[in-house]
C-alpha positions in Angstrom: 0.0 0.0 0.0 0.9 3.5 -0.5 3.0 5.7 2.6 0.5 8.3 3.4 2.1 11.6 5.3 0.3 13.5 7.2 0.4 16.3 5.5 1.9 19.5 7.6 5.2 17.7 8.2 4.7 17.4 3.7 4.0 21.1 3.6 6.8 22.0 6.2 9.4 19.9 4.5 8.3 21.6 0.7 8.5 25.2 2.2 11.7 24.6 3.8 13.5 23.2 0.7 12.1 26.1 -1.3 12.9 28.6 1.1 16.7 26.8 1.2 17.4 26.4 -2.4 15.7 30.1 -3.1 18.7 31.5 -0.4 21.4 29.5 -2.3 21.2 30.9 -5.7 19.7 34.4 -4.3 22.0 37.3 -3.6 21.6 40.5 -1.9 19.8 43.7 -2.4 23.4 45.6 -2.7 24.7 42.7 -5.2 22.2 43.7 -7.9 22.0 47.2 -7.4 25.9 47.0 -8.2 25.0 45.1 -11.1 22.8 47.6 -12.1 24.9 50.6 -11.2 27.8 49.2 -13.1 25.4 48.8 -16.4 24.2 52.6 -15.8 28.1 53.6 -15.4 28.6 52.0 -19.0 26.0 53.5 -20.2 25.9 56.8 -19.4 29.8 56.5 -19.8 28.6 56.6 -23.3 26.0 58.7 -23.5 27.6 61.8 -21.2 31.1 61.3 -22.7 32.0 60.6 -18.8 34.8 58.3 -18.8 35.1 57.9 -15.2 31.9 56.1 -15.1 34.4 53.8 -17.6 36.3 53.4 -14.8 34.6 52.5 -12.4 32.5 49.9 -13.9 34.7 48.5 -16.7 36.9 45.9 -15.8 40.9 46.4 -17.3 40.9 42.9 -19.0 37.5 43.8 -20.9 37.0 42.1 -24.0 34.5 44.5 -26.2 33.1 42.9 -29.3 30.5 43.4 -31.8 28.2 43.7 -34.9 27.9 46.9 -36.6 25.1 46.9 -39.7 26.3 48.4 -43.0 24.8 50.7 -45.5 24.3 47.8 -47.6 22.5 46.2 -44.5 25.0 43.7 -43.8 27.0 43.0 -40.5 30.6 43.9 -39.7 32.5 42.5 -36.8 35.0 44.8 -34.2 36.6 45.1 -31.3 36.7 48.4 -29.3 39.8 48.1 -27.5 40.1 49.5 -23.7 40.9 51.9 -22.7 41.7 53.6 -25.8 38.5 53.4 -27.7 36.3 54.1 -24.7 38.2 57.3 -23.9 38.2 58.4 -27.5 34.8 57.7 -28.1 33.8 59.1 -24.3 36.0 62.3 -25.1 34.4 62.9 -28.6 30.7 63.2 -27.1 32.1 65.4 -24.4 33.7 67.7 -26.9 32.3 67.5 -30.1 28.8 66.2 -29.3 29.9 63.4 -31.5 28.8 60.3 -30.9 25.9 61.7 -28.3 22.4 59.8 -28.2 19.5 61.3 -30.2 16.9 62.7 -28.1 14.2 60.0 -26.5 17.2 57.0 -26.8 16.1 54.1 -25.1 18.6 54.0 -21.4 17.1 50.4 -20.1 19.3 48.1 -18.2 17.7 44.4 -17.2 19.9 42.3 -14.6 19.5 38.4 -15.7 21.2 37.0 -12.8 23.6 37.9 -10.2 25.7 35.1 -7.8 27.9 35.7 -5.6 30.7 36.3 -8.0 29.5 36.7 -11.3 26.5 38.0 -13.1 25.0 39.0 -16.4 23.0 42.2 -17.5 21.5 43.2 -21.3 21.6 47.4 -22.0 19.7 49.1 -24.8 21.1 51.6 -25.9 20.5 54.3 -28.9 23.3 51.8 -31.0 21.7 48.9 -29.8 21.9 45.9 -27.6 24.9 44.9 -25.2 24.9 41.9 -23.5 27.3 42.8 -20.3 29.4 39.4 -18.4 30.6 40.9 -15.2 32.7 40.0 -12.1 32.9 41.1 -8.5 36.6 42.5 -8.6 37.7 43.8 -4.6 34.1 44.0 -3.4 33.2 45.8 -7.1 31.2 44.9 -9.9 33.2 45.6 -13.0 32.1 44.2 -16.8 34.9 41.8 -18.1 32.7 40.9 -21.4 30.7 43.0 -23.8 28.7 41.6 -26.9 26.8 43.7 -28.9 25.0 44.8 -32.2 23.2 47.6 -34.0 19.5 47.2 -33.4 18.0 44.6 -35.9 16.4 45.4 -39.5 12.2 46.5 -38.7 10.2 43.4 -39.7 8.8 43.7 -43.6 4.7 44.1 -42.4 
């Protein structure tokens, strides 16, 4: 015949395990708003041509790569190296205007998941979407990896 268990000691045992495995993967309130903060700092690195936002939240061994869309509407593969390509692209906005996001750009970050040592975070931006791989570097988060590319063709309707 079947085991029967009562069935608090069922219910306890279920909300206990949950409540365990939901603490083991979870991390803190201060974890992902550090995930988030570094995301903004990339951002608006970007955006305001304020390269000490690069500074703080870019990690020196970053690897930035990714897919720029051609006149012809083709893709085209680079690398912006760090820190010279961040500075001279931050430095142009400041100066020139260069570079600056049209009024209305999109400026969304969404956190995907954050442990205790790693984490990963998406940023759409006016020249399109970066996925952002980041580590926890002396207490810090800091992006190490940046993949990107210009916002997709519209749809045909």
């Amino acid at each position: 015949p079947p085991v029967r268990l009562p069935l608090r000691p069922l219910a306890f045992a279920a909300l206990l395990s949950c409540l365990l495995s939901a603490d083991a993967g979870a991390q803190s309130a201060t974890d992902t708003a550090g995930v988030r903060r570094a995301a903004l700092d990339y951002l608006e690195g970007f955006y305001e041509g304020d390269s000490t936002k690069h500074l703080r939240s870019v990690h020196p061994v970053v690897l930035k790569y990714g897919f720029s869309r051609t006149a012809a509407g083709d893709y085209r593969g680079s690398q912006m190296r760090w820190p010279q390509e961040f500075m001279a692209f931050s430095r142009s906005v400041r100066e020139t205007g260069r570079g600056a996001p049209p009024p209305g750009a999109p400026k969304e970050v969404i956190v995907f998941e954050v442990l205790d040592q790693t984490a990963s975070a998406k940023v759409v931006a006016w020249w399109g979407i970066d996925y952002l791989l980041m580590a926890k570097a002396d207490g810090r988060w800091q992006i190490t990896h940046v993949l990107w590319q210009s916002p997709p063709p519209a749809a045909p309707r």
